[in-house]
C-alpha positions as CSV (number, residue, x, y, z in Angstrom):
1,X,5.1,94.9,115.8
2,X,1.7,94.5,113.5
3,X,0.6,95.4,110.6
4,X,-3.0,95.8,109.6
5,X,-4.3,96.3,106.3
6,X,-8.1,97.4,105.6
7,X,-9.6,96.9,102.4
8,X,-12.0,99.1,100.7
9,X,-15.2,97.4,102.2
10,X,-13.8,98.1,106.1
11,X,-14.3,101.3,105.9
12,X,-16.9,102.3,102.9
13,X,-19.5,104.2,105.7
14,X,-19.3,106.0,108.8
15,X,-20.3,102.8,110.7
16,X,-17.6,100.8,109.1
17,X,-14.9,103.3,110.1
18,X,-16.3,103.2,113.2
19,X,-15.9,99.7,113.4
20,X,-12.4,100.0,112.4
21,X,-11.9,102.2,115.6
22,X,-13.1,99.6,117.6
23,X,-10.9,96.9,116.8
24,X,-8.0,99.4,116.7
25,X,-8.6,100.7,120.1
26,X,-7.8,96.9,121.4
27,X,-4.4,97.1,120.1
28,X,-4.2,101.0,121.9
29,X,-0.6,100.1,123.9
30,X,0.9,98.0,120.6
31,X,1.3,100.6,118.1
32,X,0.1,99.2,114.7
33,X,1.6,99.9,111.0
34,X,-2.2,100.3,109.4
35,X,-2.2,100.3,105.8
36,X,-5.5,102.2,104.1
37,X,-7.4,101.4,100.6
38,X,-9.7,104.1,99.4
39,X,-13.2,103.8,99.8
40,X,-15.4,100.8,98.6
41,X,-15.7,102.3,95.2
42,X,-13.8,104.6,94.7
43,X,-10.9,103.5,92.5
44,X,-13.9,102.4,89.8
45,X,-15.0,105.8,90.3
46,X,-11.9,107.1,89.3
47,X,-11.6,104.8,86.9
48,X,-14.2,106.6,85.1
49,X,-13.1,110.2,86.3
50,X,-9.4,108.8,83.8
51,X,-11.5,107.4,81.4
52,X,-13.4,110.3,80.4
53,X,-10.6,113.1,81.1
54,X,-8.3,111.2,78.5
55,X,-11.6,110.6,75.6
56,X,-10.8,114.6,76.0
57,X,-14.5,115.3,77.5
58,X,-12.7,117.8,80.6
59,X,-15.6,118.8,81.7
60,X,-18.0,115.4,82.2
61,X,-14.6,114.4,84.1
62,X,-14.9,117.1,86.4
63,X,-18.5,116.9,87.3
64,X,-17.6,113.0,88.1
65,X,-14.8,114.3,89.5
66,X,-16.8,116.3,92.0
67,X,-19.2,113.4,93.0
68,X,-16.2,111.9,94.6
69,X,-15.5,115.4,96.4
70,X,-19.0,115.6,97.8
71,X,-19.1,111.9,98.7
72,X,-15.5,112.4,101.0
73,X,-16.6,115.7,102.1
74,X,-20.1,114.4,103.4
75,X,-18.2,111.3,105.5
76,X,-15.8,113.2,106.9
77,X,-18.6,115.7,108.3
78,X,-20.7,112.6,109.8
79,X,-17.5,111.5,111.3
80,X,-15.8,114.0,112.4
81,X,-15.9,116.8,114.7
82,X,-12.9,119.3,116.5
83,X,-10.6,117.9,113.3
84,X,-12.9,118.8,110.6
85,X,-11.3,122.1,109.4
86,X,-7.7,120.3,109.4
87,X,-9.2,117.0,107.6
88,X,-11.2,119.0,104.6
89,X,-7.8,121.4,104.5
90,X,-5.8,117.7,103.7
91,X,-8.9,116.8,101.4
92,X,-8.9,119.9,99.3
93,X,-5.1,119.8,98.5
94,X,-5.7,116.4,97.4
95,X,-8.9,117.9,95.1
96,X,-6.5,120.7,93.7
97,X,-3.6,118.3,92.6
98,X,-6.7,116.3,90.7
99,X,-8.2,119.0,89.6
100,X,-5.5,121.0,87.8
101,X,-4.3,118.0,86.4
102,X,-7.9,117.8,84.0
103,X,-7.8,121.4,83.2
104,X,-5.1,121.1,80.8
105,X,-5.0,119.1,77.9
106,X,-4.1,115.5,77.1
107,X,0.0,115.5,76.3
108,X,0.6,112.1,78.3
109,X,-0.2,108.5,78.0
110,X,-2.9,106.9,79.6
111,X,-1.5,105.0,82.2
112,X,0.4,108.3,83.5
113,X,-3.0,110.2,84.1
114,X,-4.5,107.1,85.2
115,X,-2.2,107.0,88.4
116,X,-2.0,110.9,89.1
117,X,-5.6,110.8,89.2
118,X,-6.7,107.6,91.3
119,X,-3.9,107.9,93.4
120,X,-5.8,109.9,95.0
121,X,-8.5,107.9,96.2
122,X,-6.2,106.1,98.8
123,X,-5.0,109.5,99.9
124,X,-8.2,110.7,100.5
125,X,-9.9,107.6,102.8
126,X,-6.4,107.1,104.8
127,X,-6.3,110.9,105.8
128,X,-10.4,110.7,107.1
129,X,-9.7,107.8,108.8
130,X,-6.5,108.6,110.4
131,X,-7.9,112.0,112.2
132,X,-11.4,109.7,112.8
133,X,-8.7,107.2,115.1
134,X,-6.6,110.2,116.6
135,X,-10.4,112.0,118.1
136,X,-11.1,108.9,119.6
137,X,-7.9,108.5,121.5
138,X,-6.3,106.1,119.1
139,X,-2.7,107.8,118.8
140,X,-1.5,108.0,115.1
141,X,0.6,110.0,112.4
142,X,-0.7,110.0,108.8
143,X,2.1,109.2,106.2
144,X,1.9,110.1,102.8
145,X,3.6,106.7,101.4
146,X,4.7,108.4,98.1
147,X,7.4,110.5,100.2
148,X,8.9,106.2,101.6
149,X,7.9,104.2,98.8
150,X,10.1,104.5,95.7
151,X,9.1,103.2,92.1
152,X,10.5,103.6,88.3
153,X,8.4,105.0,86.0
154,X,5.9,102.3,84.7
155,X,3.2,103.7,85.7
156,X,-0.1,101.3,86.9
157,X,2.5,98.7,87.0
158,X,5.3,100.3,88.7
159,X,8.5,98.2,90.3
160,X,9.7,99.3,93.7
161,X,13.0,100.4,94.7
162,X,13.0,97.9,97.5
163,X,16.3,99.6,99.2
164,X,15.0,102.9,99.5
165,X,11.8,101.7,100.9
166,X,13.6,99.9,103.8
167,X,16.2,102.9,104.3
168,X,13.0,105.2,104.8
169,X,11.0,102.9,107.1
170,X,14.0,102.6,108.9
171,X,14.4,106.5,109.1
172,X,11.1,108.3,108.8
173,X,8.5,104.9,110.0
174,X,10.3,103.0,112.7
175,X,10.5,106.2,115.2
176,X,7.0,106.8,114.7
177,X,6.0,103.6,115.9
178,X,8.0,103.5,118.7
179,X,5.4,106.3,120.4
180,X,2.2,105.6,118.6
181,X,0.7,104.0,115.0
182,X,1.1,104.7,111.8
183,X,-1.6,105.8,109.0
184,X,-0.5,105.6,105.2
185,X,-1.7,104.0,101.7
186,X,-1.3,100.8,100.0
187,X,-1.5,101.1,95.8
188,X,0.3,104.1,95.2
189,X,4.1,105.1,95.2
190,X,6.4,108.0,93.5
191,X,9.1,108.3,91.1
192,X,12.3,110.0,92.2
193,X,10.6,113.1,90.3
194,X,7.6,112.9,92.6
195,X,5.3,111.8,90.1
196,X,2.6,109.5,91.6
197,X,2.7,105.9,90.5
198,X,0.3,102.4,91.3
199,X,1.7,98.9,91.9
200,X,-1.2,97.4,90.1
201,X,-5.2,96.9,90.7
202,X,-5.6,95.5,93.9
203,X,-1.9,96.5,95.2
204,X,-2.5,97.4,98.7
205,X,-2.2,93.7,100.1
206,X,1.2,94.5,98.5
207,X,2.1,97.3,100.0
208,X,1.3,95.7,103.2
209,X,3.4,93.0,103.0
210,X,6.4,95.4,102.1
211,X,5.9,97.2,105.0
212,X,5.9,93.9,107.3
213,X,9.2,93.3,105.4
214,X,10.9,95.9,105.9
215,X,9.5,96.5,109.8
216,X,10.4,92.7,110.7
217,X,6.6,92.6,111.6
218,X,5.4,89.5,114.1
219,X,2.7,89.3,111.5
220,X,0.2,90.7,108.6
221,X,-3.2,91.0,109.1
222,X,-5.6,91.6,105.9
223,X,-9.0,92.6,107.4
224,X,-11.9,91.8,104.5
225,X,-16.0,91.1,104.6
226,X,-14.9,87.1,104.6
227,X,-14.5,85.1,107.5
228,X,-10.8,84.2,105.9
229,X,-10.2,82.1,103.0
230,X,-12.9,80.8,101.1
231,X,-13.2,77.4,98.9
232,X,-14.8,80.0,96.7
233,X,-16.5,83.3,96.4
234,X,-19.4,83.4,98.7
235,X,-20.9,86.1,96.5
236,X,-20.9,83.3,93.4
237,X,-21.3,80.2,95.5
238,X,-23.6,79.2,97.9
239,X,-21.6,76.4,99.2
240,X,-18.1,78.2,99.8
241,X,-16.6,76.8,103.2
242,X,-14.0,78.6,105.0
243,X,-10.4,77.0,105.3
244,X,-8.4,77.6,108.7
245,X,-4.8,77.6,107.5
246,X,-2.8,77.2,104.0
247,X,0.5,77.7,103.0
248,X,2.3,80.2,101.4
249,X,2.9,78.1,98.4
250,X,-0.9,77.3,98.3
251,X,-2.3,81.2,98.3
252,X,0.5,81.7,95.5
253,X,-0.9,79.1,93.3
254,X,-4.6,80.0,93.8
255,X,-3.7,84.0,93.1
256,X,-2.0,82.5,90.4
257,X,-5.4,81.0,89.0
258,X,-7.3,84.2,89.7
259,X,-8.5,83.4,93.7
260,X,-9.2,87.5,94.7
261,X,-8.1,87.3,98.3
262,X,-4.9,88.5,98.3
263,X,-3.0,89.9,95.9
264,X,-0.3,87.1,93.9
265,X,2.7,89.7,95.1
266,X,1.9,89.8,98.5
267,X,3.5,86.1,100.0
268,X,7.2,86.9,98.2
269,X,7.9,89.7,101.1
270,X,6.7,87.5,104.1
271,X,8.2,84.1,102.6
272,X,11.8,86.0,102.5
273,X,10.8,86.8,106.6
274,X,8.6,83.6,107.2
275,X,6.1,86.5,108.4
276,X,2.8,85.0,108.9
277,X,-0.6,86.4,106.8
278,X,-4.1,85.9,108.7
279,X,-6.8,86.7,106.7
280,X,-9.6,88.2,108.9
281,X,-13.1,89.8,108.8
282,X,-13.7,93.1,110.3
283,X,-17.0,92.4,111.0
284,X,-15.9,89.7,113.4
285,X,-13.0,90.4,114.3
286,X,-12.8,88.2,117.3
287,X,-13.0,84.8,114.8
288,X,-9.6,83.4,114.2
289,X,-9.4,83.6,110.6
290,X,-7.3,82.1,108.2
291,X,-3.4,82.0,109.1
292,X,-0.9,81.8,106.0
293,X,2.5,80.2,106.7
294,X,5.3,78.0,105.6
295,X,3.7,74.5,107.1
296,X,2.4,72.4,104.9
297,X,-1.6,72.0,105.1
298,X,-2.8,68.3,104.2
299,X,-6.0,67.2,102.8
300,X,-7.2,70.8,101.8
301,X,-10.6,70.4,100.3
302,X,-11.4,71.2,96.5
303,X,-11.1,75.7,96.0
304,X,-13.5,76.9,92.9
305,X,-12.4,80.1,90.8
306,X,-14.7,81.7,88.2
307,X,-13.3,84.6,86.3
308,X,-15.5,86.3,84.0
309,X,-14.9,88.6,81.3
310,X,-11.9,86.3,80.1
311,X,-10.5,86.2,76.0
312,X,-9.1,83.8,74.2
313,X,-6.3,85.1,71.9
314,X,-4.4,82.2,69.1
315,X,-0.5,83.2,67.7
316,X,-0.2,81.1,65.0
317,X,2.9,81.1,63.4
318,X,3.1,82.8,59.8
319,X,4.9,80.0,58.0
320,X,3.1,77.0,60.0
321,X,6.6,76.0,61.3
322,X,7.3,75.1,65.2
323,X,6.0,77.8,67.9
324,X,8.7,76.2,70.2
325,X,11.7,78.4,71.2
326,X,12.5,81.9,70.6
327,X,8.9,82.3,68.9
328,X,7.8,81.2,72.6
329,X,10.5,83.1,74.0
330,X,9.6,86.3,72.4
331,X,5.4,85.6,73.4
332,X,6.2,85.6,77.1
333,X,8.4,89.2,76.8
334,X,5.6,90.9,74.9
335,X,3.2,89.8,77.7
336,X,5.7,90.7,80.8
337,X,6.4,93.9,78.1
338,X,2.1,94.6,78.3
339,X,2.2,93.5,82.6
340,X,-0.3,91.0,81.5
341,X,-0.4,87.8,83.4
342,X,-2.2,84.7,81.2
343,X,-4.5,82.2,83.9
344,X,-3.8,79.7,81.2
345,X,-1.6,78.8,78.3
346,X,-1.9,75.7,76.0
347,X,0.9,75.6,73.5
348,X,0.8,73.3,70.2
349,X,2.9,72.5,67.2
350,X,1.9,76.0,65.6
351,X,0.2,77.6,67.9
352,X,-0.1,79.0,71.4
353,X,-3.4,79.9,72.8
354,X,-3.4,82.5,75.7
355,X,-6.6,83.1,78.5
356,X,-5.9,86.4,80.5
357,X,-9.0,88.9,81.3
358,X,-10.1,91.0,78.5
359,X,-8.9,95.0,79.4
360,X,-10.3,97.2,76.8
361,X,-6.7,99.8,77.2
362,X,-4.2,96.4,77.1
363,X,-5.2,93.4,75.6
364,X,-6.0,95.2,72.5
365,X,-2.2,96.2,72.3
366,X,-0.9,93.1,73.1
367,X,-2.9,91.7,70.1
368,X,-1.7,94.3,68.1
369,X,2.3,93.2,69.2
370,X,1.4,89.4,68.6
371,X,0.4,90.5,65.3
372,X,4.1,91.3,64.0
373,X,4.9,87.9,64.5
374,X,2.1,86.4,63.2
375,X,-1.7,85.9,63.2
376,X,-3.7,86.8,65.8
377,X,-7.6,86.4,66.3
378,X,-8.9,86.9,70.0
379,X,-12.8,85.2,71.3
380,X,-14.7,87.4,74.0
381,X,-16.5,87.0,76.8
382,X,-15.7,83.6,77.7
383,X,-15.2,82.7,81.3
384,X,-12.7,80.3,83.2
385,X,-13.2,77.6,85.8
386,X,-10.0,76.9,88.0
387,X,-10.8,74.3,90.4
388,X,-8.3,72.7,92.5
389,X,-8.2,69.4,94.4
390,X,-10.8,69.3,91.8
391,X,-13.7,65.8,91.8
392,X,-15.8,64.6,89.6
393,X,-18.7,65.6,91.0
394,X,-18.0,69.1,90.6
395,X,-17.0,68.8,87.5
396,X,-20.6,67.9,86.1
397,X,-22.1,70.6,88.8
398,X,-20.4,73.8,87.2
399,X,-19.3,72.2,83.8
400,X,-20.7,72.4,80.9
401,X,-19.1,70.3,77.9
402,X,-20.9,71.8,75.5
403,X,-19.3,75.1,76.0
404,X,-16.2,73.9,76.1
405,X,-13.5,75.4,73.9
406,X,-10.3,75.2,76.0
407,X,-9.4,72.3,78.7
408,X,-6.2,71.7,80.7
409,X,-6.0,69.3,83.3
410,X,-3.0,68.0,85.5
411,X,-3.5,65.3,88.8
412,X,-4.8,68.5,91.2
413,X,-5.7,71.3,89.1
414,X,-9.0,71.2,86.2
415,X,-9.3,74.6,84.2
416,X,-12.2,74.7,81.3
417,X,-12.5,78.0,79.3
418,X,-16.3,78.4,78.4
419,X,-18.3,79.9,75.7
420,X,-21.1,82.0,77.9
């Protein structure tokens, strides 16, 4: 047993879906647990769609709102030909549940319209490409995951109830894929009142790796635009090399520090099995990829991360007396108590200084809990430089000292927080 996991960029056009079909089709006799992201796009599309809804402009949401519509509707009519009708009947159901959300007024918080609304982005690109596979011959059945996948109630950030998840793949999945694949969503989930919930930006590597979990799956696959994993991003650097195998401790670290290729929860659920990760591209899909395991890889060259859009924030103290202990102690539970993650945290005497990407609907709250403590003041736009196995010659390439306002450095790992 497989599972495969495509990204937003897989299948963002009619020829990448088609592509998809392609390397499915070789796996025809092994049926496949496929998890599906929503369009290239289309979760920043939403973004918006949430964005405006809850600023209270209704009707600017709904014309966004019906871009999104059009754009779905259009691909599924250039794929798609004796299961049109039934694919835009699943498409509109999806554009009613949206749509009657944003006709009534704003009564919850943000994050709770944020996930009944883009939710729906992943439901929308799984169901097109699930009836594009089953016209070409490749046997599946669509799942809606938020009728197997449990979470509480903290919504964009939601926990999973990792005991009904395996009793329901165990019921409703496993018989499935004893006659043919299976089609559902990575991201999204559902409280046990059948509200949708996400698992946090980027969550479908996630998702993925909980169904290879709970399925006992020979492997993962995560099919992206990169040959595997990169030294850095090819989109930023010229130079970026490809690395043939790391461990799982290894992809942990460089999540950890911000490296985009998988998401930093996806290794727990295959450590626990010893499941294997390859990290492949879809647009050649015969290369080997990167394979992610629990052997140690030696002499792994230097890996570069740049994150942009990064703050600074300083807790100082009130009284100037030592920030060590429960002060500490209470700075980490308001960040777990926000579901912020810091890429770096330098702690003094008096102070703690804290680099996590600036969020314009978080960080301004968690500045706002800080300040109860003490004082708070917060630098923008800065950006951080992780590099590991790091040399000095790349050091003085990307570095500049000048701009310099935050340094940490330990025997394999160089991070400098820069003005830009």
């Amino acid at each position: 047993m497989k599972v495969f996991k495509f990204g937003g960029a897989s299948i963002q056009s009619v020829e990448n879906i088609k592509n998809v079909g392609s390397i499915l089709k070789t796996y025809a006799n092994d049926p496949v647990c496929i998890i599906i992201s929503a369009l290239g796009k289309t979760t920043n599309a939403l973004e918006r769609v949430v964005n405006t809804y809850y600023k209270g402009e209704q009707a600017t949401a709904l014309a966004l709102f019906e871009e999104i519509k059009q754009s779905h509707l259009s691909l599924a009519k250039e794929l798609l030909n004796d299961r049109l009708s039934h694919t835009e009947s699943y498409l509109l159901d999806f554009f009613t549940e949206v749509e009657w959300l944003m006709h009534d007024r704003v009564v919850q918080s943000y994050d709770y319209y944020y996930d009944q609304i883009v939710c729906v982005g992943e439901l929308m690109s799984s169901t097109i490409v699930s009836n594009y596979l089953n016209e070409i011959g490749f046997k599946n059945e669509w799942l809606d995951v938020r009728d197997i996948l449990r979470t509480n109630d903290a919504f964009r950030f939601a926990s999973v109830d990792l005991d009904f998840f395996q009793n329901a793949v165990d019921q409703q999945v496993k018989s499935i894929l004893s006659e043919k694949s299976v089609i559902t969503q990575g991201f999204i989930g559902s409280t046990d009142e059948n509200e949708s919930t996400t698992l946090g930006r980027e969550g479908s590597d996630y998702s993925a790796a909980l169904f290879a979990h709970a399925l006992n799956a020979k492997n993962l696959t995560i099919w992206k635009d990169v040959p595997g994993f990169m030294t850095a991003d090819p989109k930023v650097f010229n130079e970026a090399n490809f690395i043939p195998s790391l461990s799982y401790q290894d992809v942990i670290e460089l999540s950890f520090y911000g490296a985009q290729v998988v998401h930093p929860k996806t290794i727990q659920p295959l450590l626990d099995k010893k499941i294997p990760l390859y990290i492949k591209s879809f647009i050649q899909p015969a290369e080997q990829g990167t394979l992610v395991s629990e052997q140690t890889v030696k002499g792994l060259p230097p890996v570069i991360v740049k994150k942009d859009h990064q703050c600074l924030i300083e807790f100082t103290t009130p009284d100037y007396s030592f920030v060590g202990g429960k002060p500490l102690q209470t700075l980490y539970e308001i960040l777990d108590n926000h579901h912020l993650t810091s890429h770096l945290i330098q702690v003094g005497a008096v102070s703690v200084q804290i680099c996590l990407t600036y969020d314009k609907n978080t960080t301004p709250n968690l500045a706002t809990s800080l300040a109860t403590l003490g004082e708070v003041n917060i630098q923008q736009n800065l950006t951080l430089y992780t590099i590991r196995n790091y040399n000095g010659t790349l050091i003085k390439k990307y570095i500049d000292n000048d701009n310099i306002i935050l340094l940490q450095q330990t025997n394999n790992t160089y991070q400098a927080l820069l003005k830009n």
